[in-house]
C-alpha positions in Angstrom: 0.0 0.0 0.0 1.4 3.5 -1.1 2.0 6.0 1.9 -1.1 8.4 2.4 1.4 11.0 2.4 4.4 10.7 -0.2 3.7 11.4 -3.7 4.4 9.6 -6.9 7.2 11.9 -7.7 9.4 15.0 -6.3 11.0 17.2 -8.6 12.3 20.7 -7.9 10.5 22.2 -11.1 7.1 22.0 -12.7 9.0 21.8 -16.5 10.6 18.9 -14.8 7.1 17.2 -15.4 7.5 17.3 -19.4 5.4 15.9 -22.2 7.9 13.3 -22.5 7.9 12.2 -18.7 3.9 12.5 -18.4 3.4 10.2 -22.0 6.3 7.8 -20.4 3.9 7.1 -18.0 0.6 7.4 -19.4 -0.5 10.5 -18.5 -3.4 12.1 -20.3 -4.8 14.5 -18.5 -3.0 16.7 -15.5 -4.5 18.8 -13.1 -2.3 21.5 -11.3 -2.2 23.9 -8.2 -1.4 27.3 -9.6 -0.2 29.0 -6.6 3.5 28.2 -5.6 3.4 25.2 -7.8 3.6 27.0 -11.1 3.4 30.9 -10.3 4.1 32.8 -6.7 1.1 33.7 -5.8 2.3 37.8 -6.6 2.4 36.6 -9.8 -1.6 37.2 -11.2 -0.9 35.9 -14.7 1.3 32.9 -16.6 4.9 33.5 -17.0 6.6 33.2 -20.3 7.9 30.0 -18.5 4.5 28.7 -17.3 3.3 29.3 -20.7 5.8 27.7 -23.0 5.5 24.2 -20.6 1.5 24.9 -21.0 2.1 25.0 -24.7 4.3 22.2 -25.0 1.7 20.1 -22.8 -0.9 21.0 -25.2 0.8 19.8 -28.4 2.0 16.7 -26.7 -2.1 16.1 -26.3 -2.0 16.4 -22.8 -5.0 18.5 -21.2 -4.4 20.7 -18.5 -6.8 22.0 -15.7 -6.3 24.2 -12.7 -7.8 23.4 -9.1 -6.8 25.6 -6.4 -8.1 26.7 -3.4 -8.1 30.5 -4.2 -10.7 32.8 -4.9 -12.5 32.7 -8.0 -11.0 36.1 -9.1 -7.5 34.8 -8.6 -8.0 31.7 -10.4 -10.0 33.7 -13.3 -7.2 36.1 -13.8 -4.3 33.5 -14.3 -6.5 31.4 -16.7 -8.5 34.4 -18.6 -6.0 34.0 -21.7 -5.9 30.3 -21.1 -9.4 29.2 -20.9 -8.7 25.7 -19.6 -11.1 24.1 -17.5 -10.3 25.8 -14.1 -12.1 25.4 -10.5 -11.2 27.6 -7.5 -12.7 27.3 -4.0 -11.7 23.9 -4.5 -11.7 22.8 -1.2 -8.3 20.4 -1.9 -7.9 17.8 0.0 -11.8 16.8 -0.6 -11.8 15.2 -3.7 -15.6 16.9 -5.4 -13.1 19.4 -7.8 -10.9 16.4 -9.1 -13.8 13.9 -9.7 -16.0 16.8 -11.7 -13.2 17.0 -13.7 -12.3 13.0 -14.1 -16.1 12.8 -15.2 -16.2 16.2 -17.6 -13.9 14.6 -19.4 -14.2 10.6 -19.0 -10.7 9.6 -18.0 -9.2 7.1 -16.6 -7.7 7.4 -12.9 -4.7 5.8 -14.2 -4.4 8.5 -17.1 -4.7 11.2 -14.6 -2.1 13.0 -12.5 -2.1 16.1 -10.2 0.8 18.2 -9.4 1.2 20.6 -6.4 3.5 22.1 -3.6 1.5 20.8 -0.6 1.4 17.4 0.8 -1.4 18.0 3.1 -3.9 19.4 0.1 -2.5 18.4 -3.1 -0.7 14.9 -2.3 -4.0 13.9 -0.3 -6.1 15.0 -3.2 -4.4 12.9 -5.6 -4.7 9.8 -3.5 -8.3 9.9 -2.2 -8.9 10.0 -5.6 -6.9 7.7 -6.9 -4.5 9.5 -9.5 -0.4 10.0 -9.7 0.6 12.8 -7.4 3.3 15.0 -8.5 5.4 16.9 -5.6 6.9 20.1 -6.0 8.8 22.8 -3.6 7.5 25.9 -2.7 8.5 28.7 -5.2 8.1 31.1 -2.5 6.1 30.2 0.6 3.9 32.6 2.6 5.1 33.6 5.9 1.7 33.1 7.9 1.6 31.1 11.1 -0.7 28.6 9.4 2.0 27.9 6.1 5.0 27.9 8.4 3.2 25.4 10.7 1.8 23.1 7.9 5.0 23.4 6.2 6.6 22.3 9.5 4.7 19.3 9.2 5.4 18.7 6.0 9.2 18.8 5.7 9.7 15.6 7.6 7.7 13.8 5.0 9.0 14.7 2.0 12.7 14.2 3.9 11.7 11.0 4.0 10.3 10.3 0.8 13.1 11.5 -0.7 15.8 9.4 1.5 13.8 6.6 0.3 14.0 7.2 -3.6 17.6 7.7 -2.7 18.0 4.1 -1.1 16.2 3.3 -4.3 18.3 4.3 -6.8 
């Protein structure tokens, strides 16, 4: 049985996660955080970056949606030029966002994957709902008491996630 907690994969970069890496392994469609996974969240639009991996998913056939737990006007702004399918308020960890869009678009669990900074929202989403989870730092982390406390909790995971890929390999 996989660990609630770990995720399919760690890399330091979202462009890490290329067309060729998500075909490799089946991957059809990919959902993503937007905030600290792809953009900070001072960033209100796509970087050039952001854009060129979105591109290069999108010729590779791979659709891309957004499911974050900001506002609607956050969310709205960063896709307006984009218009892929997009849900904010998304209430990640709970797993009503993901399924809408497994059943919108009639995948298959195993052709799904979602990538994210957070263990304790995006990891969790991935597994309650069955698809790869993708791990990512922080770009920039908030400073609140409630990030530096979560995050806290996360660094011992992902320390040993990735001391056990080590042994791995």
């Amino acid at each position: 049985m996989k660990n609630l907690f770990y995720p399919d994969d760690y890399k330091k970069s979202f462009a890490q996660y290329d067309a060729a890496y998500l075909t490799a392994r089946g991957i059809r469609y990919l959902t993503c955080d937007i905030d600290n996974t792809l953009v900070t969240y001072d960033d209100p639009k796509p970087t050039e970056a952001v854009l060129h991996w979105l591109r290069s998913l999108n010729e590779a056939g791979i659709t891309v949606a957004f499911l974050s737990n900001n506002t609607p006007e956050r969310v709205h702004l960063f896709n307006e030029d984009l218009a892929f399918y997009a849900e904010a308020d998304a209430h990640k960890p709970l797993p009503h966002a993901l399924h809408r869009f497994l059943k919108k678009n009639g995948c298959k669990k195993t052709e799904c994957a979602h990538l994210g900074d957070q263990v304790f929202t995006d990891v969790l989403l991935a597994r309650f709902c069955g698809v790869t989870a993708l791990l990512l730092p922080p770009i920039k982390d908030k400073k609140t008491a409630f990030f530096r406390f979560k995050r806290a909790l996360e660094k011992p995971i992902v320390a040993s996630y990735i001391k056990k890929q080590q042994k791995k390999h």
